[in-house]
C-alpha positions in Angstrom: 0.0 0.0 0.0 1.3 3.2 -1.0 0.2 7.3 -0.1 0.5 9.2 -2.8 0.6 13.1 -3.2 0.2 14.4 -6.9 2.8 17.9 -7.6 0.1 20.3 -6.9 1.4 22.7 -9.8 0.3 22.1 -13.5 4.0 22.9 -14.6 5.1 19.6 -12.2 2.4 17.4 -12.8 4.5 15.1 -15.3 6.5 14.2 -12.1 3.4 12.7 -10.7 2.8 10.5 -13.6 6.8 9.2 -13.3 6.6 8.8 -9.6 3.6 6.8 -10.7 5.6 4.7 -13.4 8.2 3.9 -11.0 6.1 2.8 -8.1 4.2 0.4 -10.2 7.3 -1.3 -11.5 9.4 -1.5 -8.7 7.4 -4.9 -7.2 4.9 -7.7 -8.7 3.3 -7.8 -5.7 -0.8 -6.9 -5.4 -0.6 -3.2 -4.8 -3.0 -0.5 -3.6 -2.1 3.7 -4.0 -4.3 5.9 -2.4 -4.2 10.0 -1.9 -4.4 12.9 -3.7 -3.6 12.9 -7.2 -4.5 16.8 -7.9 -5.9 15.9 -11.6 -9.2 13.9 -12.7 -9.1 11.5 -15.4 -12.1 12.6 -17.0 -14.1 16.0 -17.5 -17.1 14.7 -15.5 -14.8 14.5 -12.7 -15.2 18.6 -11.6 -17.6 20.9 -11.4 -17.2 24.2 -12.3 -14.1 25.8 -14.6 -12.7 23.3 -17.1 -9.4 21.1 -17.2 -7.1 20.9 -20.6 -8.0 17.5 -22.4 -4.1 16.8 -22.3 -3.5 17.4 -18.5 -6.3 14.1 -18.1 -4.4 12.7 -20.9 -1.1 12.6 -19.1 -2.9 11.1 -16.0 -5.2 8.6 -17.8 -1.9 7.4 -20.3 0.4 6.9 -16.7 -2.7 4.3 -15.6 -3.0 2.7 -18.8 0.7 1.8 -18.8 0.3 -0.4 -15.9 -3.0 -1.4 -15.9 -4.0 0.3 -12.6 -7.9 0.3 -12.1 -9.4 2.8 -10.5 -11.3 1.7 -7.2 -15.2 2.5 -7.4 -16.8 4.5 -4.3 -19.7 5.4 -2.5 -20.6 9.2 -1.5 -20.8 12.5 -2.9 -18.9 12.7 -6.3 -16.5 15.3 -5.9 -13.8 15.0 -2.6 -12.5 18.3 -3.4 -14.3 21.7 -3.0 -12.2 25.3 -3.2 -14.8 27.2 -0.6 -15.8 29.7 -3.1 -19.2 31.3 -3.4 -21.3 31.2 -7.0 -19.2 30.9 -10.1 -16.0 31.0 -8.6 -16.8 27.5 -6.8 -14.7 24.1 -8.0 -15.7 20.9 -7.1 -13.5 17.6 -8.0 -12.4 14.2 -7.8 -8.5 14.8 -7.1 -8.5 11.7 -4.4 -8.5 8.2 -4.8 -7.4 4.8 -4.7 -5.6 3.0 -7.5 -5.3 -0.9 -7.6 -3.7 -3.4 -9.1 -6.1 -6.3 -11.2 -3.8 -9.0 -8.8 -5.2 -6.5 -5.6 -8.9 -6.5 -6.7 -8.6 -10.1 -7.2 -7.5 -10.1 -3.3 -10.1 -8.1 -1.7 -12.9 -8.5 -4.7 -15.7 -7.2 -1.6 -13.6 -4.0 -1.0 -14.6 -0.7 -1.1 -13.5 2.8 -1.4 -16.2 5.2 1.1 -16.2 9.3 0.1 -16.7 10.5 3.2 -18.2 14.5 4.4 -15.8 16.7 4.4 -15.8 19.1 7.1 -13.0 21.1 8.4 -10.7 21.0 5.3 -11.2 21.6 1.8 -10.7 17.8 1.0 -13.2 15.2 2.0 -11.4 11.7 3.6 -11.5 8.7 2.1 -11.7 5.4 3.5 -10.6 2.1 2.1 -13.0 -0.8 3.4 -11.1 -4.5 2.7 -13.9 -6.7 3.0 -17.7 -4.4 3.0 -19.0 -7.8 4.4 -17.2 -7.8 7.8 -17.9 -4.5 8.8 -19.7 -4.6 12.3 -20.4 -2.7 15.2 -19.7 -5.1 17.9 -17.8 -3.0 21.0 -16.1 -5.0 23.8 -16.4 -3.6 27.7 -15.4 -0.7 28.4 -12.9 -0.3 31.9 -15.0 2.7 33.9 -13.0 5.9 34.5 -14.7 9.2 35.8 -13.8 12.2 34.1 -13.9 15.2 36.1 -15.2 16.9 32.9 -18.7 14.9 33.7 -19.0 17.6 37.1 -20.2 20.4 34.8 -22.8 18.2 32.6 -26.3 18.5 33.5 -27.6 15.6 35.6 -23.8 13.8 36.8 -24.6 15.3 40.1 -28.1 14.0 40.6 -27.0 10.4 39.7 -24.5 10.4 42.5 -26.5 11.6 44.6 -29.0 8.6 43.4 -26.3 6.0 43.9 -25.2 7.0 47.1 -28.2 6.6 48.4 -29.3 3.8 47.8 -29.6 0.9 50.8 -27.5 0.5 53.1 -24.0 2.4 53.8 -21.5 0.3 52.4 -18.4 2.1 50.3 -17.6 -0.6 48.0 -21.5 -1.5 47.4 -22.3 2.9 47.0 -18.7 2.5 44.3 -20.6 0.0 42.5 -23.7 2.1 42.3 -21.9 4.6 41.7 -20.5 3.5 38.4 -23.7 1.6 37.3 -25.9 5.1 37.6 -23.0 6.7 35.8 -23.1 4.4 33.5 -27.0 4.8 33.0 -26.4 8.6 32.9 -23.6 8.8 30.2 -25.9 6.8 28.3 -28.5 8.9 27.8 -26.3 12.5 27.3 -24.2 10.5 24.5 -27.5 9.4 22.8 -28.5 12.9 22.7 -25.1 14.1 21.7 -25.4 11.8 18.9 -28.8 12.4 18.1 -27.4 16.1 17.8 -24.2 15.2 15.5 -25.8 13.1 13.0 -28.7 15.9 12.9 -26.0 18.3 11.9 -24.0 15.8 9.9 -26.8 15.0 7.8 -27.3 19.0 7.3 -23.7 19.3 6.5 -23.9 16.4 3.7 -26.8 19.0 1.6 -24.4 21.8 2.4 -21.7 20.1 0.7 -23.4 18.8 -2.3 -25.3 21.9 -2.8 -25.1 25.2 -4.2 -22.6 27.8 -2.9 -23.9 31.2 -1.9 -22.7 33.5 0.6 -25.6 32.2 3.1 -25.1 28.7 2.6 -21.1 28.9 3.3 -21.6 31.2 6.6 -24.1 28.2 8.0 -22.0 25.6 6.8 -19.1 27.3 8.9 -21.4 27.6 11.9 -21.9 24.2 11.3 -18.5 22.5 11.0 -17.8 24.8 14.6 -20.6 23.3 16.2 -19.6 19.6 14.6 -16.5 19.8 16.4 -17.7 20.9 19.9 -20.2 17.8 19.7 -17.1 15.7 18.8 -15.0 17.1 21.7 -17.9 15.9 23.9 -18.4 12.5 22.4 -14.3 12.2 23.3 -14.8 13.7 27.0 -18.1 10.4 27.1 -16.1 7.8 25.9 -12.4 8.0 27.6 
């Protein structure tokens, strides 16, 4: 598996294509090369502006030579968007995963995932090995209190609900203790959660929608208010 970062200037772009070359001669082995190329292979690959036919040419005639395949994906089109309002707005495919026929032939149920971008102006990508496997079986977690958990609404009334509960005992009122906890972070994570795919799903039309000046200024609210909801998720789970 390789990580590849295409010259991000037109003039330097050739480089990519022998960096390419090289890679994909140097071993026999199944082979996988994932990143950021910085060019599309075809014109339906960006929205908004236009590429030179040869530019694609250069990148299409490098994949040919070794018979790379481009991995199919799932998601929004484009993984690339510049942040610009109106016209001035350019959307493209500039990442993704190139395999080799003997690597397909490996993991024939993999798949490459276009996820939302948020922060940056590139989306991530995600290469899944076998789509079939994926679950979301979670082992035990050890409890820990976080001393972050003082200031959330309702940690201090299930202490209070634990501790009193029968009779004095310290390692029994521990054990209540961490089941109320327990009970307690459950609910304030499901609604954290609730609240993050809410906006999450909101940020996925913002990104594969039109750019005006009132759309980018909510989707920067948004992708602010993502991250606070992610910081808490963090603080629940340690």
């Amino acid at each position: 598996m390789t990580g590849f970062y295409g010259w991000p200037s037109v003039s330097d772009r050739h480089l990519s294509w022998q960096l390419l070359r090289i890679l994909a001669s140097e071993s026999q082995q199944p082979w996988i090369c994932i990143g950021d190329y910085n060019e599309i292979l075809y014109s339906t690959e960006m929205s908004g502006g236009s590429r030179p036919q040869w530019q694609m040419n250069q990148f299409r005639d490098a994949v040919d030579d070794y018979g790379l395949r481009d991995m199919s994906f799932e998601g929004y089109s484009f993984t690339y968007d510049n942040g610009q309002i109106g016209d001035d707005n350019r959307q493209g495919r500039i990442d993704r995963a190139m395999v080799t026929n003997e690597w397909a032939e490996l993991f024939p149920y993999s798949k490459l995932i276009h996820l939302d971008r948020e922060w940056s102006d590139h989306g991530p990508i995600k290469v899944v090995l076998d789509a079939r496997s994926q679950s979301n079986r979670t082992k035990r977690r050890i409890f820990r209190f976080e001393q972050i958990w003082v200031g959330e609404d309702g940690c201090e009334e299930a202490i209070q609900l634990a501790w009193d509960k029968g009779d004095f005992n310290l390692i029994e009122a521990l054990g209540n203790c961490e089941a109320e906890l327990t009970r307690w972070k459950g609910v304030s994570i499901g609604k954290v959660m609730r609240d993050l795919l809410k906006k999450r799903r909101r940020l996925q039309v913002l990104n594969e929608g039109a750019r005006t000046d009132q759309l980018v200024q909510e989707r920067r609210k948004l992708v602010t208010e993502i991250a606070q909801l992610l910081k808490q998720e963090e603080v629940f789970w340690k």
